[in-house]
Every structure is written in structure tokens, then in C-alpha cells.
C-alpha positions in Angstrom: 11.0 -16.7 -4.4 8.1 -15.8 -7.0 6.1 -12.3 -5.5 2.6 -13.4 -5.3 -0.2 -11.1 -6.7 -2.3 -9.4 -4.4 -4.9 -8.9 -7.0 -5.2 -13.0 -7.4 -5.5 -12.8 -3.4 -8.4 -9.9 -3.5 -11.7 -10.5 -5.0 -12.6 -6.9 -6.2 -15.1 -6.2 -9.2 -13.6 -5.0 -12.4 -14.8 -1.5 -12.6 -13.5 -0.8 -8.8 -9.9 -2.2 -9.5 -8.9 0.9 -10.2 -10.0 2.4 -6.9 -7.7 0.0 -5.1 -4.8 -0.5 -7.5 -2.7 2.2 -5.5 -3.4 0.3 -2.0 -2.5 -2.9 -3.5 0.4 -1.1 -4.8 1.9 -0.2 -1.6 1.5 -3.3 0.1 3.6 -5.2 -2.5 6.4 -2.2 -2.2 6.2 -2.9 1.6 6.1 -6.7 1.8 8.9 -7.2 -1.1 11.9 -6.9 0.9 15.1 -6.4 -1.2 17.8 -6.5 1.6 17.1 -9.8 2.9 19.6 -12.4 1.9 18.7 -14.4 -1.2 16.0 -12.1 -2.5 16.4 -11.0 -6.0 17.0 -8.0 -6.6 14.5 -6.1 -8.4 15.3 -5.1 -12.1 15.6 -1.2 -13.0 13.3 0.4 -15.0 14.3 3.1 -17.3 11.9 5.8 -15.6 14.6 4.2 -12.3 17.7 5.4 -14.3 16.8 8.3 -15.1 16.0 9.2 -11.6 19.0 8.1 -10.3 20.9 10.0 -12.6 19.6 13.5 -10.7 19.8 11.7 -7.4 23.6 10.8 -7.1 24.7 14.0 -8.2 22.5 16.1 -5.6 23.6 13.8 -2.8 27.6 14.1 -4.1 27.0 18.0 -4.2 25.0 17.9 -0.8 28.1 15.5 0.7 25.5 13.6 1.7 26.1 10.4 -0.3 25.8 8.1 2.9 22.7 9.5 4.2 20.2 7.0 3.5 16.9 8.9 4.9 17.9 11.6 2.1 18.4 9.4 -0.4 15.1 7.8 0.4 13.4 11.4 0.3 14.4 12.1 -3.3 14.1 8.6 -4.6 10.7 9.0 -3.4 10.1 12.2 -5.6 9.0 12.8 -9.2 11.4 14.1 -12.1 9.7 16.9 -12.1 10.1 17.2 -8.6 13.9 16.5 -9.1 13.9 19.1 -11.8 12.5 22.0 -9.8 14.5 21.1 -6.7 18.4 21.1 -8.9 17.3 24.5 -10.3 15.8 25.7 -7.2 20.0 25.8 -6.0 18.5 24.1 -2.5 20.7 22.7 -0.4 19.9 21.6 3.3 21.3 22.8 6.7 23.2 19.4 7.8 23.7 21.5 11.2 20.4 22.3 12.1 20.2 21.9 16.0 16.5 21.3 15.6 15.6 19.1 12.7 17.8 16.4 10.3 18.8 16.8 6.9 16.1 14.2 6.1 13.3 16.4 7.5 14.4 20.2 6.2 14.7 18.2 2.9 11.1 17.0 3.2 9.5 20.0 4.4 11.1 21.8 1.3 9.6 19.9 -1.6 6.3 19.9 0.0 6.3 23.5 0.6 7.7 24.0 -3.4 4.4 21.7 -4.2 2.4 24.4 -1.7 3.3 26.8 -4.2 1.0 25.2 -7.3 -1.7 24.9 -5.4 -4.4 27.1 -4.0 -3.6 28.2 -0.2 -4.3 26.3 2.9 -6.3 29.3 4.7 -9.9 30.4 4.1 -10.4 30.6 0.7 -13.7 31.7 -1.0 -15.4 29.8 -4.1 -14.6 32.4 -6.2 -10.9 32.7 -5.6 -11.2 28.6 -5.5 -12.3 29.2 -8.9 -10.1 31.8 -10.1 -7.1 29.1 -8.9 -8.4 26.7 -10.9 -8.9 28.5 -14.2 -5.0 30.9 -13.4 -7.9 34.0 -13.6 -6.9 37.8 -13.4 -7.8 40.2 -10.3 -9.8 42.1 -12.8 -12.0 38.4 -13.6 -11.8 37.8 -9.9 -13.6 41.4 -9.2 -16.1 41.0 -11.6 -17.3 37.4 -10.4 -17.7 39.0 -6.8 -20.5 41.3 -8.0 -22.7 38.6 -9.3 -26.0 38.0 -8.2 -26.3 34.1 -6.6 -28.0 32.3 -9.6 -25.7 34.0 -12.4 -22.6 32.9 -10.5 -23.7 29.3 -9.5 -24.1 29.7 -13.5 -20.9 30.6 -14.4 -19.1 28.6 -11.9 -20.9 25.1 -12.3 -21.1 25.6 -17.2 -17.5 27.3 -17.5 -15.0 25.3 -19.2 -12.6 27.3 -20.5 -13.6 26.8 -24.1 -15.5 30.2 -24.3 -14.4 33.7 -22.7 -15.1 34.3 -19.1 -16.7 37.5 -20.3 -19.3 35.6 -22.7 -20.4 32.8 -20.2 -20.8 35.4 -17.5 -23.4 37.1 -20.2 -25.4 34.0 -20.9 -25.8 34.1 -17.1 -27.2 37.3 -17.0 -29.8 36.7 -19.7 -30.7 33.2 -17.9 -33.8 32.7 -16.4 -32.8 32.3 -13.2 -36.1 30.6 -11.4 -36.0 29.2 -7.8 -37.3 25.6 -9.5 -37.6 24.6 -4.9 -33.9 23.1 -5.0 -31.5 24.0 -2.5 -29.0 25.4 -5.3 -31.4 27.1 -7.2 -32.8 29.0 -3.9 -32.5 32.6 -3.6 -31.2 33.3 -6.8 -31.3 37.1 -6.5 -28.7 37.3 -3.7 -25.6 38.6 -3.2 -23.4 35.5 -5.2 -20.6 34.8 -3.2 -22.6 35.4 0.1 -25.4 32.9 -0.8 -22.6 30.2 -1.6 -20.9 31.1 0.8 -23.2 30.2 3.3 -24.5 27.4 1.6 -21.2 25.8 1.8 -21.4 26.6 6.3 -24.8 25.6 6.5 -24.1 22.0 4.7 -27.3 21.9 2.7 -26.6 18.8 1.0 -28.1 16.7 -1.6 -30.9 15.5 1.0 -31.6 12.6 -1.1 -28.2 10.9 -1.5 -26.6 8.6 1.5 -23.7 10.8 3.2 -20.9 8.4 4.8 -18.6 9.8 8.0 -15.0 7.6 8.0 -12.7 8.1 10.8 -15.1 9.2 13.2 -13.8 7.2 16.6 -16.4 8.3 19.1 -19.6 8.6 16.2 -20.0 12.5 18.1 -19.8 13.7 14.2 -21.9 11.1 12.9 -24.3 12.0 15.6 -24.4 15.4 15.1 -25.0 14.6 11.2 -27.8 12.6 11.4 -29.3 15.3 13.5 -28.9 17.4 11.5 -30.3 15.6 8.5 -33.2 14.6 10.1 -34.0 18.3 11.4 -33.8 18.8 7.3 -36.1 16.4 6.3 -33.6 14.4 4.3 -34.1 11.0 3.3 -30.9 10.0 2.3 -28.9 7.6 5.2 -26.1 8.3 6.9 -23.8 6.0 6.9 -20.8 5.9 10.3 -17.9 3.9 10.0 -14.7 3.4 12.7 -11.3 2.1 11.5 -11.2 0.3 15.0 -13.4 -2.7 16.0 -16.1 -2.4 18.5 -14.2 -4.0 21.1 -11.5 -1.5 21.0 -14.1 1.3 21.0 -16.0 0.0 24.1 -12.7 0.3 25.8 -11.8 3.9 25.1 -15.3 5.2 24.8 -18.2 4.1 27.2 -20.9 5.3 25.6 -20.1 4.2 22.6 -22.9 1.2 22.9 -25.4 4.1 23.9 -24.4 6.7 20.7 -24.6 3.2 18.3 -27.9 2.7 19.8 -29.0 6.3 19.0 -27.4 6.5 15.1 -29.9 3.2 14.5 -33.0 3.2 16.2 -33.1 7.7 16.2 -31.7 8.4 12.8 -31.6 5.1 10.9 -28.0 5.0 10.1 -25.9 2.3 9.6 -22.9 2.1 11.9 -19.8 -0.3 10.7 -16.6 -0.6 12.2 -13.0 -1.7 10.7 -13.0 0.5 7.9 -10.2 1.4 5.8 -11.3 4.6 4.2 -8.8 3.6 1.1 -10.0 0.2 0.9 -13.4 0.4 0.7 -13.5 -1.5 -3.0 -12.5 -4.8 -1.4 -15.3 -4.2 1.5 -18.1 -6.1 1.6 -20.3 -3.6 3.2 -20.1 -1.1 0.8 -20.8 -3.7 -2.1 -23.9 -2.5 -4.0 -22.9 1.7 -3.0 -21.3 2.1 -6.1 -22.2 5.6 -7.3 -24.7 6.5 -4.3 -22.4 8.9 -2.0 -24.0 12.2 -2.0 -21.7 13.5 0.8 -18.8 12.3 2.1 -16.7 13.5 5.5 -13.2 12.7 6.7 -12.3 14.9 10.1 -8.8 15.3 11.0 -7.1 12.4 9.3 -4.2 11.0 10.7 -2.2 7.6 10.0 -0.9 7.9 13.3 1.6 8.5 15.7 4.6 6.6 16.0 6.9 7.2 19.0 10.0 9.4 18.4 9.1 10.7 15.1 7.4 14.1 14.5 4.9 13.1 11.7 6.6 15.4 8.9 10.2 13.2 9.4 10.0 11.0 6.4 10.5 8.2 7.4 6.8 8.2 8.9 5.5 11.1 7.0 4.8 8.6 3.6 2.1 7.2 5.7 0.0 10.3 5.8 0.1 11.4 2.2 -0.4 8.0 1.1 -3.6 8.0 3.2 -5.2 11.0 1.2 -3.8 9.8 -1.9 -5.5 6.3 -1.7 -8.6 7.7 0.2 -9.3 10.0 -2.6 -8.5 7.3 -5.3 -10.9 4.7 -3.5 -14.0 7.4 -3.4 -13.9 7.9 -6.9 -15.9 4.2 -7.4 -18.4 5.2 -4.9 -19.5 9.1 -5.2 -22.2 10.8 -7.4 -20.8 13.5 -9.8 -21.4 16.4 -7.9 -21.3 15.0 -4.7 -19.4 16.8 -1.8 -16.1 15.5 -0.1 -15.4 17.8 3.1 -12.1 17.0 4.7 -11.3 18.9 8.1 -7.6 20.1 9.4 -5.7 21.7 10.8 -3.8 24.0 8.1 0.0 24.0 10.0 -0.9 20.2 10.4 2.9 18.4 9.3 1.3 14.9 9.6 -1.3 15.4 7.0 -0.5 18.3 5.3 -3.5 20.6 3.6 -1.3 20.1 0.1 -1.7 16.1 0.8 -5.3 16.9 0.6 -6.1 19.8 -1.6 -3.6 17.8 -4.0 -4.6 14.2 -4.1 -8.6 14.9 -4.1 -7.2 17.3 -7.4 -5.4 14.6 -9.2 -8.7 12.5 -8.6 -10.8 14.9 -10.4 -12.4 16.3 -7.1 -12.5 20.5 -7.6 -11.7 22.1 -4.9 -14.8 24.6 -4.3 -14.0 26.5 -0.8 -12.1 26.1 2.3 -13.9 27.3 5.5 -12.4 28.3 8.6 -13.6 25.3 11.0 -15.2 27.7 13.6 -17.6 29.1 11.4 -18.7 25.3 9.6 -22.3 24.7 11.3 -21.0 21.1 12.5 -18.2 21.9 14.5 -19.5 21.8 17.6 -18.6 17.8 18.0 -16.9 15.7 20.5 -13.4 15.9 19.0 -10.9 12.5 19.9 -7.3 11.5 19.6 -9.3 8.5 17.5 -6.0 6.0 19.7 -5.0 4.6 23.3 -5.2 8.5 24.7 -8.6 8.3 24.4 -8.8 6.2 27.6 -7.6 8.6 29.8 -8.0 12.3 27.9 -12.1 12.0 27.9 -14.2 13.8 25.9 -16.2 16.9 26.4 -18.4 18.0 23.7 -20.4 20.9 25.8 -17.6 23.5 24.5 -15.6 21.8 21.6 -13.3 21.2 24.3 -12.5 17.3 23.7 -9.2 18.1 21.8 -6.9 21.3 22.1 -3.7 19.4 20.4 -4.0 22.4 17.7 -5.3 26.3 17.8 -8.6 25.8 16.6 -8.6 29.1 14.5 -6.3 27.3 12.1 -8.6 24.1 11.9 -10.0 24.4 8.2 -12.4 22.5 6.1 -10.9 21.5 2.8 -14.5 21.0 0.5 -14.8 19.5 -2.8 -17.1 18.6 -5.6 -16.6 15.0 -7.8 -16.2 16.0 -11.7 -15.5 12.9 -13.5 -13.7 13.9 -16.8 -14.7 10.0 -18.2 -11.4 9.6 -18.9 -9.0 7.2 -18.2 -6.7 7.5 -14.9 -3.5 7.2 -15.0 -2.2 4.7 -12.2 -2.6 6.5 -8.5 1.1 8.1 -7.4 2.0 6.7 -4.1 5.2 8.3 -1.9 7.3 5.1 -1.3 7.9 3.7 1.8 11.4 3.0 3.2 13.0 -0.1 3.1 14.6 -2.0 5.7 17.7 -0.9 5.5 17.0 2.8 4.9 15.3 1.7 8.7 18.8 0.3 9.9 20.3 3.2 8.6 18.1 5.6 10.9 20.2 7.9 13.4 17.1 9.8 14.8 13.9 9.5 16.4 13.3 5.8 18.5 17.2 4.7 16.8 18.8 7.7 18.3 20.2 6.1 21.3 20.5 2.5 19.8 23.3 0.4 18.5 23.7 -2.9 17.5 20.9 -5.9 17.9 18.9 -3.1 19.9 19.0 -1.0 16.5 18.1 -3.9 14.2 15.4 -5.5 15.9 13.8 -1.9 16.1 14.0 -1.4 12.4 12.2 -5.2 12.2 9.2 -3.7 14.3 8.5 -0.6 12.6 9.0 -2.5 9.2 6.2 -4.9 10.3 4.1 -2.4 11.3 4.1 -0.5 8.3 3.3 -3.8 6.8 0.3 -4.1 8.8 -0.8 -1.2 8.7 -1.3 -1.0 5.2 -3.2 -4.3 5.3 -5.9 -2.3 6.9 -5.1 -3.9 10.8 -5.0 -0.7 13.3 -2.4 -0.3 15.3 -2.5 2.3 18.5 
């Protein structure tokens, strides 16, 4: 049977194809089904061969050639991937008492990625910076003794055409006037201090719209727009849930009164069943192209499935896909400059910090600083599961008590600033989902105990979940 086109079945506008290309993407990968009798099997491209030529010889050398969640895990990977993981000599423990082949394998290559990329604890924006650019200790030391203007300077006009040394003298010999912007303020303070606390304080572009996804009980939206307000900003916020309001009303009863509150207190705009990564092909942000000032994503989660741990790969694809895609999709709606703050914890396995600090990279999002949670001035929130726990765990924002799944001394917030290049993108990466009978093949998590019919129809459920999941429908 002919594959229809999901872009002949998805009115989206020219310029913001791009933004959902990768979602698209996926869903064809997960609705094409190449194990079913009678489907034709799909033709292999070059960039296909030459993968497989480093994947059967690592999974004959592994004696692993039968493992088919392994085999899913490095057909899943780049050739540069591939390439770093032959020379690396790894081979994974097929005896481990406490996690599969499938799983060690997993949390290897991401933790080889961890290594490119700047660190998932507290980091400053001057080491940010100093990542970014591969800079010297020496470099490093002399950016920390900058006053705040000459380093906002320097870190904001540096482009690696000129030396550090001669940009950091054009800054000293600027005029540094405090023209009554928030960045320009204080310009004779201590540099990394000033930003520093900038960045805690989330003084924001107060005339741009700031949009909250994800947020299940509106506590964060809520304690935005109060904040806003208490600012003078004029910009909206806008709140958005990924579940409908029905499903809201039944975990959260004063959800009615908080919606209430957002619109006639603050004047936001509250929408529900939002895909964050789909936002192109959403009516309601039709006309925001461009107009995002601010954007915030707490605790992201594609979540739970029962049986799996969230970093066994067979599941795992669903959270790195979900900052891939998220990231991709903002680009179509942010101002350059704007700010993208994502919060999580840093030993989080589900959505890993590299899933975030890396995709909002590859979308041309800088990372500028990662603050410890604790010391952000909008923690104090109503956390949520943001799922069916909700009914029965309750929340209790008088202490930032509502959810202790995680030590909150490790909950970070990721922050960002847009930089479009202008050029073009290549197409958005996105980890591929097992098929069917990579499913069947399971021997852990919910098929550990199964055989038989029990096993197969099991393997048809989670297959159609992932199937609508990806559609944008929320499940859990």
C-alpha cells in the first residue's frame, strides 16, 4: 500500500514547515510498519549501508547478534556516534544483575555525548561562554574581573573573528550609559554578579508575550503573571496544558478557580491540548510568529510507561525526541534574543540535561547559564506529576512540597538565548523509535514474564501508543 503524506494531511504555512518537519517525521517512522505481512519493505539508503556495516560487526564482537533492543540502540545512532563508540573499545556487561545490555549500552553513548557539552550542574555565563568559544582558564579569569556593562559587551558582540583580548578593549573604552533598560542597568557592577542575578531574578523583555507549556496545575503560570504584573510588564502571558480541561478538572479542583485568576487578574490567555513540538500546525498560536519574548518548559517528561525505567531504550527515544522537536518547533515563534528556560533535574535518565542543553544547541539556542533551581526566584510553585497521580498525591505549594520524586538540590534551570544564524537548517535529527518486532523481541520490563499471545498483544499496545502519542493525543 502507497504511504500517504502527512504534509498533504497538515495544513501548515510554508515558512513554519520546517519547525514541524521532525514531528511529521516521526510519525511516518512510527505508523510505517515493516514487519506486517505484505508491507514492502523499505529500500536502503546508502547513509543505511554504511551504518550497518559498523553495526554487524560490533554486535558479532559483542556476541550479541540476536539482541534486537541493542541492535535497535546503535541503529538509532549517528556514524559519528558509531565511530567514537568502535574506538572507545566499549563493550557492555551482558551480566549485569541490575540493568540489560540494552540499557548500559544507552547510558554509554549518552554519557560519551555528555562529554562535548557544557556540564549539567550550575554553570555561570561566563564559563557558559568560555564552553562555547573552547576558551583558556587564563580568558576565563580575565572575563570574571569585568565590570557588568563591559562584559554584557563582550559576551552579547564576540564572534570569534577578532581576539578575545581586542573585543574585551573596545569594551573598556565603550560608553557604557544606563540608556533605562534592564540590560543596560547598573553598568558599573561587578560583571558576572550583575548577570548573574539578572538571570535569578527573571527580568525579562517586559514587552514581549512569555508562554508556559507543560504546566498541568497553571501554579507556574500563576506565579508568572504575578510576577509580571508586580513588574509592570505589558507583554501577555500566555498558559498552555497538554491535557484537555476535562482531564484537568478531574485531577485538579481548582483548576476552574486558577483559570479564572490567569484571565480576569493577569490577562493571560490559558489554552489547553498543547503539543509543545507541534505548535506550527496549532491554530491558536497562528499570527505569534516571532512574538515570544520568553519561553518556559518545567520538568519535561514524555511519560511513564509501566515496567520501564525511562533511560531503557525502548522508551527513552520518547524523551529526547521531545526536546529535539520542542526546540525545533520554537524556533518559528521566538524573538532573536528571547529567553528559553527549561527546568530539571540534572541525574534526571528520562529527559536527560544533554537532551536539552544539546537539541536547544543544534537549534541555534546559546546556552547562557544554568542555575541551581533553589536559588531561581520562581521556584516556589505547586510542583505536579502533570498524570493520573495527581488525583490522589495533592498539591502543596506553601513549601515547594507538591513533588519530592527528586532531591531538589540537583533540580537545575537550563537557560538559553535564540541566535538565528539565517542560515539554512539542516533537517531536525530524531532518535528512532522501535519497530514492532524489536517490541516482540523485548525480554524486560512489562514482557518479562510474558510468552506467547500474552507477549504479542503487548507489543501491539505499546506500538499503538507510541503512535498516538506522537499524534499529540495524551495518554496517562
Amino acid at each position: 500500500a502507497e504511504e500517504s503524506s502527512d504534509d498533504d494531511a497538515v495544513d501548515v504555512e510554508e515558512h513554519l514547515k520546517d519547525a514541524v518537519e521532525g514531528s511529521l517525521r516521526l510519525k511516518r517512522l512510527l505508523s510505517r510498519n515493516d514487519d506486517e505481512p505484505g508491507e514492502k519493505k523499505q529500500k536502503v539508503t546508502a547513509a543505511e549501508a554504511e551504518k550497518d556495516k559498523k553495526v554487524k560487526p560490533l554486535l558479532i564482537k559483542w556476541g550479541l547478534a540476536q539482541d534486537k533492543a541493542v541492535k535497535h540502540v546503535l541503529d538509532g545512532s549517528s556514524v559519528e556516534d558509531l565511530d567514537e563508540l568502535i574506538k572507545s573499545g566499549y563493550v557492555p556487561d551482558k551480566f549485569n544483575e541490575w540493568k540489560t545490555t540494552c540499557e548500559l549500552l544507552t547510558r554509554y553513548m549518552c554519557e560519551m555525548r555528555e562529554k562535548k557539552l557544557p556540564r549539567g550542574t550550575a554553570c555561570d555565563s561566563v564559563a557558559a561562554f568560555a564552553h562555547r568559544w573552547k576558551l583558556d582558564l587564563a580568558k576565563d579569569k580575565v572575563l570574571r574581573t569585568l565590570k557588568h556593562g563591559e562584559l554584557r559587551y563582550v559576551l552579547s558582540t564576540y564572534d570569534g573573528t577578532k581576539e578575545l583580548k581586542e573585543v574585551i578593549e573596545e569594551a573598556q573604552n565603550e560608553d557604557h550609559i544606563d540608556d533605562y533598560t534592564t540590560a543596560a542597568s547598573v553598568p558599573q557592577a561587578p560583571g558576572l554578579a550583575a548577570m548573574s542575578r539578572f538571570t535569578r531574578l527573571e527580568l525579562i523583555d517586559p514587552m514581549a508575550d512569555a508562554a508556559v507549556f507543560g504546566d498541568a496545575n497553571l501554579t507556574f503560570a500563576l506565579k508568572l503573571a504575578k510576577h509580571r504584573k508586580a513588574l509592570g510588564h505589558v507583554g501577555r502571558v500566555i498558559a498552555t496544558t497538554f491535557e484537555d480541561l476535562d482531564t484537568l478538572r478531574e485531577r485538579y479542583k481548582e483548576i476552574d478557580d486558577s483559570i479564572k485568576t490567569l484571565e480576569q487578574d493577569y490577562f493571560a490567555e490559558v489554552w489547553h491540548g498543547v503539543d509543545c513540538t507541534r505548535i506550527a500546525i496549532d491554530d491558536k498560536f497562528k499570527g505569534l510568529e516571532k512574538s515570544l519574548g520568553a519561553v518556559y518548559y518545567n520538568f519535561p517528561h514524555s511519560g511513564a510507561i509501566g515496567g520501564f525505567f525511562d533511560g531503557h531504550p525502548v522508551v527513552n527515544w520518547r524523551h529526547e525526541n521531545l526536546m529535539r522537536l520542542f526546540f525545533r518547533a520554537l524556533r518559528g515563534f521566538m524573538k532573536p534574543g528571547g529567553v528559553v528556560k527549561v527546568a530539571s533535574n540534572l541525574g534526571a535518565v528520562g529527559v536527560r540535561y544533554s537532551y536539552i542543553i544539546g537539541s536547544a544547541i543544534e537549534n541555534e539556542f546559546l546556552h547562557i547559564e544554568t542555575v541551581p533551581f533553589l536559588e531561581w526566584h520562581l521556584h516556589r510553585y505547586g510542583r505536579s506529576y502533570g498524570d493520573k497521580r495527581d488525583i490522589y498525591k495533592r498539591p502543596d505549594a506553601t513549601n515547594n512540597q507538591s513533588y519530592n520524586a527528586q532531591a531538589a538540590d540537583r533540580d537545575m534551570v537550563y537557560c538559553f538565548s535564540y541566535a538565528p544564524t539565517g542560515e539554512q537548517m539542516p533537517p531536525q535529527f530524531v532518535r528512532v523509535p522501535p519497530n514492532l518486532k524489536t517490541l516482540q523481541a523485548c525480554t524486560d520490563g512489562p514482557f518479562k514474564n510474558l510468552q506467547g499471545q500474552a507477549k504479542q498483544n503487548m507489543a501491539q499496545q505499546l506500538y499503538k501508543r507510541f503512535v498516538v502519542e506522537i499524534s499529540g493525543t495524551h495518554v496517562g
